[in-house]
N, C-alpha and C positions, 0 to 999 in steps of 0.2 A: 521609439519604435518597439525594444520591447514592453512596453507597456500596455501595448497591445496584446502581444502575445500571449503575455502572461494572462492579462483578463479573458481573452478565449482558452487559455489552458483550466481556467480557474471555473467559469461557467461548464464547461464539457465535463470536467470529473465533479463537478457540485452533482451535474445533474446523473454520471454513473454513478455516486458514493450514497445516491437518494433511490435510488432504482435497485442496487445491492441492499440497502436497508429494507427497503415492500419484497424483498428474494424472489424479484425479475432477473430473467436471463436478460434482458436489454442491457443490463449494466457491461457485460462484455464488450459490446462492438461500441457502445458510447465510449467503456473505456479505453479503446484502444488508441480512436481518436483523441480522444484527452493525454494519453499518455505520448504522443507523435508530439504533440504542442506541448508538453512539460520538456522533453528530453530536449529540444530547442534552448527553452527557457532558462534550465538548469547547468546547460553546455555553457553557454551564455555568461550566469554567474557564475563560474566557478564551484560548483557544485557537483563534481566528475560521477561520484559515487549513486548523486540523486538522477545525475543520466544516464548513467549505466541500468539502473533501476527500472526506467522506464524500455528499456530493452526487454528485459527480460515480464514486465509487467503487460508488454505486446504481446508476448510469447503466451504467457500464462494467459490471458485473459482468450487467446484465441482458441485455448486448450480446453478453458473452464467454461465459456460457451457451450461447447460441443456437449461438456460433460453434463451443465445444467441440462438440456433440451435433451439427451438420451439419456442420461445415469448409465446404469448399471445394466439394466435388465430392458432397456426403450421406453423408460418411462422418468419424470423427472425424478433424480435424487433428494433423499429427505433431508432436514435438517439433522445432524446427529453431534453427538462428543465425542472427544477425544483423551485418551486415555492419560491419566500422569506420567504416566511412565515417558510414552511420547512428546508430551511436552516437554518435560523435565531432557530428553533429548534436544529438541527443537530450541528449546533458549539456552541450553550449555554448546552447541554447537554456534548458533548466532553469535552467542559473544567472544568465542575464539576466533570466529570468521571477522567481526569487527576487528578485534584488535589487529588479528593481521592485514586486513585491507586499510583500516586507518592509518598503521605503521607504513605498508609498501604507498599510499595517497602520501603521507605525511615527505616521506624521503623520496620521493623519485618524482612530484607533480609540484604544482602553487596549488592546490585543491584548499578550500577556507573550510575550516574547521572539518579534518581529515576524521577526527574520532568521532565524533558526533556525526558527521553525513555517511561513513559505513555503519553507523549503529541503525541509524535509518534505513539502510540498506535492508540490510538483516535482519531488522525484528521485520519489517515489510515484507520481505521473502515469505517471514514462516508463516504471515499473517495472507499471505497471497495464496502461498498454499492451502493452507488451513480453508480459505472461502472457496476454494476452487472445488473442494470436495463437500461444499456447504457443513464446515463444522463450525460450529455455534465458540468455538476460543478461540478461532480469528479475530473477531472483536476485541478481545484482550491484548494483543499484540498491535493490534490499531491502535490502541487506546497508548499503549505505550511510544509507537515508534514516533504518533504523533505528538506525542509529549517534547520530545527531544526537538522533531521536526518544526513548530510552530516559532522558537527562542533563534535558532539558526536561520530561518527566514526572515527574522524580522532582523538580524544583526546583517544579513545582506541586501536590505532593501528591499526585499522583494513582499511588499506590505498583503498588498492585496493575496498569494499565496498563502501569508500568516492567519491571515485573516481565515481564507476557505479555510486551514488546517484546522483551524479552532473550533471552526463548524463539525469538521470530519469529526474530530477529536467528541463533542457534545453527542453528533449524528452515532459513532460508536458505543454510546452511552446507552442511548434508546435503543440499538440494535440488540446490544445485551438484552434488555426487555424483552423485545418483540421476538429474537431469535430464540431464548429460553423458551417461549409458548411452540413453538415450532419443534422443536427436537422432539425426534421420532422416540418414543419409548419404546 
């Protein structure tokens, strides 16, 4: 049974993670539905952190909709960077937020691999924000969370997830390309 699941959780965000790459607002509402059928999937294995994720990946994506089709001013938002400074914030905070959500997963849950699925958590976070406001180092943060993400699916079975992430993981590679042409100078 879940193996079903999982393949329609796996086709739904194949096809928002391709549609955030061409920088379509469509990837929002496709996301939301793909992320309704991971939180499932994730509950499921034992992956508490990577369901919790998709909560909040609901919230944001219904946020970043809005934000792609009006921007700022009623017209869509451009691609742009983000400063080091800020990042250099955004990954010193993620990895104290892992450690402590790993730590409170690891002692208080059976959560499978407690550090590694808040690490996911969290670079995912910055990397969710980051796209929401179409900034071109989201893709860096994909590129990493999905690093972690693809080794811990495949040690829980969940192949075909391994599988899309590895895609994601390549798909963020080319966004890096496409997205640099894109920022607004």
């Amino acid at each position: 049974m879940m193996g079903r699941w999982e393949i329609a959780a796996n086709a739904v965000n194949a096809t928002s993670i391709l549609l955030a790459t061409l920088n379509s607002a469509h990837t929002w509402w496709t996301g939301i539905v793909g992320c309704l059928l991971f939180g499932w999937v994730f509950f499921e294995a034992q992956l508490y952190a990577d369901a919790t994720l998709q909560t909040f990946f609901i919230v944001t994506s219904a946020i970043g909709w809005w934000s792609w089709l009006r921007g700022e001013s009623g017209t869509p938002a451009p691609v742009r960077r983000t400063t080091s400074r800020l990042i250099a914030i955004y990954l010193a905070t993620a990895i104290v937020v892992a450690l402590v959500y790993g730590w409170f997963l690891h002692r208080y849950t059976n959560a499978y691999a407690p550090l590694a699925d808040a690490s996911v958590l969290t670079l995912s976070v910055v990397a969710q924000l980051l796209l929401m406001s179409r900034r071109y180092e989201s893709w860096w943060f994909w590129l990493a969370a999905n690093s972690i993400a693809v080794p811990v699916f495949l040690m829980r079975g969940l192949d075909i997830t391994a599988i899309l992430y590895t895609g994601f993981w390549i798909n963020a590679c080319v966004a890096l390309v496409r997205w640099r042409r894109l920022v607004a100078v």
